[in-house]
Backbone bond lengths (Angstrom), bond angles and torsions (degrees), N, CA, C in turn:
res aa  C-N    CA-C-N  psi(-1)  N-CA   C-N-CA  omega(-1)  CA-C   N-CA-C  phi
1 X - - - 1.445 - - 1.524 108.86 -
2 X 1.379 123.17 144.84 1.206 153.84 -156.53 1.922 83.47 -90.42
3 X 2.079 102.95 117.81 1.549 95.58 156.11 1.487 92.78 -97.69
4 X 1.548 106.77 153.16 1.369 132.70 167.07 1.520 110.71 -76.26
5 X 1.120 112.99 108.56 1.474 110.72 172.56 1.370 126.80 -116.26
6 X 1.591 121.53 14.41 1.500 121.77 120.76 1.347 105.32 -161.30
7 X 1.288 110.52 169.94 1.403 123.72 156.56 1.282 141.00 -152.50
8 X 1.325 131.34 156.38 1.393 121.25 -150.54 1.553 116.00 -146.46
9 X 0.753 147.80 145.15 1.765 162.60 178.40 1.332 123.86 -99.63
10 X 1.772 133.52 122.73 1.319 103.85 165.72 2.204 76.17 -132.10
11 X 1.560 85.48 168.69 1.629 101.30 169.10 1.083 96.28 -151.44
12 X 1.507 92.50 132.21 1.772 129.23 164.56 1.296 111.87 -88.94
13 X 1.591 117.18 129.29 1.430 123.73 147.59 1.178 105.36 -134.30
14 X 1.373 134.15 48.63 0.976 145.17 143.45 1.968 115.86 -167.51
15 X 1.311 88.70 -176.62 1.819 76.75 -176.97 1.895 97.71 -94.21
16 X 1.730 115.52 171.25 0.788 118.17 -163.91 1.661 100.67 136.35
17 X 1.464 116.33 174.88 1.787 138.52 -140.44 1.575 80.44 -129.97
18 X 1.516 135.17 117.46 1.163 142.42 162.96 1.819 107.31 -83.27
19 X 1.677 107.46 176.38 1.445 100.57 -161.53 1.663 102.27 -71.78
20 X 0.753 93.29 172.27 1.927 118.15 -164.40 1.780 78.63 -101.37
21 X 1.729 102.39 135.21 1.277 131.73 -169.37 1.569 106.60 -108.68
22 X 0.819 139.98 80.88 1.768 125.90 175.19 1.535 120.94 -47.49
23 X 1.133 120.35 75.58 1.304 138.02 174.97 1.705 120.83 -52.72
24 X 1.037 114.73 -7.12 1.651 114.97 -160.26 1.670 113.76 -84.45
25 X 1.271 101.14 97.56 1.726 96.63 -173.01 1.057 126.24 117.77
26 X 1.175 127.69 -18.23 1.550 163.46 -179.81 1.393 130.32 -86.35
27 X 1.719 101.69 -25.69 1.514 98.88 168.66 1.248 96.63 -162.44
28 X 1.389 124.22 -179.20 1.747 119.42 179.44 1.672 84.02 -134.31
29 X 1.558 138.08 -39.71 1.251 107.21 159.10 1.591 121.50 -120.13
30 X 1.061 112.47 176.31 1.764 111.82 -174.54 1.684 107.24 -141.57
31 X 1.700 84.90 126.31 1.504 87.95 176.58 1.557 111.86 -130.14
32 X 1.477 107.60 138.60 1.325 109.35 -158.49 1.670 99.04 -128.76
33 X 1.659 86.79 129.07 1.891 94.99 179.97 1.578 108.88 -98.37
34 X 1.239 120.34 146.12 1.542 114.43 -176.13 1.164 104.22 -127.57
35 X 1.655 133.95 120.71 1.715 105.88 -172.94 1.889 82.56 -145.68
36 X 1.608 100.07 148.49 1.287 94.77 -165.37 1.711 104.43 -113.85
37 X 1.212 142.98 144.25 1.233 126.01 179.72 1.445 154.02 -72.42
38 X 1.318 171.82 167.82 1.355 129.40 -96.54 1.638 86.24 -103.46
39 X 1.270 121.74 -34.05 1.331 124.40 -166.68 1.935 111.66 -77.43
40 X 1.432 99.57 -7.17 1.693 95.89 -156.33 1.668 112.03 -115.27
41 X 1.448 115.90 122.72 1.574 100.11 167.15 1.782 110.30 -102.27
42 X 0.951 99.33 -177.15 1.822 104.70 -158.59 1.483 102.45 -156.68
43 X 1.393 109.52 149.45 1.710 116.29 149.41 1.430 80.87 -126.03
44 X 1.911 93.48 147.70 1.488 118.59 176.47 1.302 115.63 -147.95
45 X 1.003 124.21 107.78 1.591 126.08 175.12 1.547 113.62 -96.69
46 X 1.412 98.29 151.56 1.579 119.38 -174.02 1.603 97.74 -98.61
47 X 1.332 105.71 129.40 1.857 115.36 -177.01 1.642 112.30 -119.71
48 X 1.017 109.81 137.10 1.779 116.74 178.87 1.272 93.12 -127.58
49 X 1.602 105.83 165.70 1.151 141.61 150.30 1.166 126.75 -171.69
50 X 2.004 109.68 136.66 1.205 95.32 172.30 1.707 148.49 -119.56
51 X 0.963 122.12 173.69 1.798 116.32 -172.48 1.582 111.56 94.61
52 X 1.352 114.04 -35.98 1.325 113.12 -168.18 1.852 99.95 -143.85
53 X 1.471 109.75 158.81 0.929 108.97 160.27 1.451 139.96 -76.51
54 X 1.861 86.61 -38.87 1.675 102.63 -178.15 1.537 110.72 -71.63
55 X 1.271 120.96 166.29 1.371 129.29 159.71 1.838 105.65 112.44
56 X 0.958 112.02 -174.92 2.154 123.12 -178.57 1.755 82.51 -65.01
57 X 1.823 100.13 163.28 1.198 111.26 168.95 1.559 100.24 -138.21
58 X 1.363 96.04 166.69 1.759 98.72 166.66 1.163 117.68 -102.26
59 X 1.698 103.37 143.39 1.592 91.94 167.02 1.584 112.62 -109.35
60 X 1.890 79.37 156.48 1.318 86.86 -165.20 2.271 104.28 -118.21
61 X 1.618 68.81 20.29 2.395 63.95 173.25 1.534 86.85 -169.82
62 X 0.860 109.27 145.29 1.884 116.53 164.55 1.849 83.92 -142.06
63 X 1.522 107.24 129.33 1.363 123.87 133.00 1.592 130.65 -115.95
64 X 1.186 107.96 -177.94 1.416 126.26 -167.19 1.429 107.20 -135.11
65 X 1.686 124.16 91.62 1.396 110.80 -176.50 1.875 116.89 -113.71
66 X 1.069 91.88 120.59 1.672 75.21 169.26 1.351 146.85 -75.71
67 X 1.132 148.55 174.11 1.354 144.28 -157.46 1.483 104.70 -40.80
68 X 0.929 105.90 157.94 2.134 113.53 178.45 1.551 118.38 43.65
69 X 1.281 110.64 22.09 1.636 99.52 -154.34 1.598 105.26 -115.07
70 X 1.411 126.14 170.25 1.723 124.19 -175.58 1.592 101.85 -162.95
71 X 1.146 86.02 137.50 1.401 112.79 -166.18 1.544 111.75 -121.51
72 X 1.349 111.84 165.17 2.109 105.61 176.74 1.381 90.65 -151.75
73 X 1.234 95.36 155.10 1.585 115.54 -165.80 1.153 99.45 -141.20
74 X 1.596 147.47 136.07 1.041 161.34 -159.67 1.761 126.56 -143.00
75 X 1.390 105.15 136.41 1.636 95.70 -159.35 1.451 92.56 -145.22
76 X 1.598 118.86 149.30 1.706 122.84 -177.71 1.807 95.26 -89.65
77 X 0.707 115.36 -168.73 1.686 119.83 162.75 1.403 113.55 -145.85
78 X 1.461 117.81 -175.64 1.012 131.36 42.61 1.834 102.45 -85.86
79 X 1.227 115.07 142.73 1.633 108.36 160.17 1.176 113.55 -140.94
80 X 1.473 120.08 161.90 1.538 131.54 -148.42 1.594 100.11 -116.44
81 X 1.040 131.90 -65.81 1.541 128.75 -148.97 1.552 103.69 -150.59
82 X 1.502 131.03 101.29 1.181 165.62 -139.17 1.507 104.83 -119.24
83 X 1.245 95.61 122.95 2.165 94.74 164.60 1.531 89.34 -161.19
84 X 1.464 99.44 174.97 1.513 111.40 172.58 1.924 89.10 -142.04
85 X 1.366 94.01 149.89 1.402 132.60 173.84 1.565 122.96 -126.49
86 X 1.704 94.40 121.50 1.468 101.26 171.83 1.618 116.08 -109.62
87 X 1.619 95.53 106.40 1.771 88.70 -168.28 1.598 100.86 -88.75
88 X 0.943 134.47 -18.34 1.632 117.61 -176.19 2.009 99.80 -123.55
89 X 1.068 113.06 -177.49 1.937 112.84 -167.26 1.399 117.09 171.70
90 X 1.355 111.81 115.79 1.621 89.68 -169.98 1.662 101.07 -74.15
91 X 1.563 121.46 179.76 1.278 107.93 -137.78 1.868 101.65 -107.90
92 X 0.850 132.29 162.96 1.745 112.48 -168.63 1.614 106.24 138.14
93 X 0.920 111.18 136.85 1.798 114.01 160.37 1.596 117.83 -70.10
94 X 1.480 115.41 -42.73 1.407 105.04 173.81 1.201 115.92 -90.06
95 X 1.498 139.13 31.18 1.677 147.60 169.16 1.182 88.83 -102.19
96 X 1.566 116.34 91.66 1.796 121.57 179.99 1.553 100.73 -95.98
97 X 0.754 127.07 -178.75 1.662 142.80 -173.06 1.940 107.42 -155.49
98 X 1.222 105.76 110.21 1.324 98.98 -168.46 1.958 105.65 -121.11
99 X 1.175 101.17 122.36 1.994 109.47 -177.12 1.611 98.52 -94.59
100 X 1.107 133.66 120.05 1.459 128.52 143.86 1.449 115.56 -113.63
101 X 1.412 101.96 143.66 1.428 119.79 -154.33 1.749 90.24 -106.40
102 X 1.330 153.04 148.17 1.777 144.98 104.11 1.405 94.65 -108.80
103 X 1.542 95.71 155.79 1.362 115.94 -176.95 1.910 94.38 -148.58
104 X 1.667 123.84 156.93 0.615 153.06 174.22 1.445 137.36 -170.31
């Protein structure tokens, strides 16, 4: 059995770059679930960077989910500095967009 050696949460109700995760040391892989809520579709990309937090990042997943739906995206490591981005959202306070991160 898989120990969990971290995990993390972001929620969208709107689009926008959630907080930056310091990943370094903490896991060797990372798997990230994205599921959007019944009313809401989304594109969401997964962003790295490494050495620093500040500065452009790469992405390393863009999906496209439609209403009610969840998806996982999976990555080896080592990796440094973790966020997720929701660039498009249908428009509403309760069209949430939810990222969960475990890594081990």
């Amino acid at each position: 059995m898989a120990i969990i050696e971290n995990a993390y949460k972001w929620d969208f109700t709107s689009t926008g770059t959630g907080d930056i995760l310091d990943a370094r040391g903490v896991a060797q892989s990372l798997t990230f679930g994205i599921e959007t809520s019944s009313g809401c579709t989304a594109t969401v990309q997964i962003l790295h960077r490494m050495w620093s937090s500040a500065g452009p990042r790469s992405v390393m997943s863009t999906v496209n989910l439609s209403t009610g739906a969840f998806t996982t995206a999976q990555f080896l490591g080592p990796l440094d500095f973790v966020t997720a981005r929701v660039t498009d959202k249908t428009a509403g306070s309760t069209n949430t967009v939810t990222v969960y991160l475990k890594g081990n």
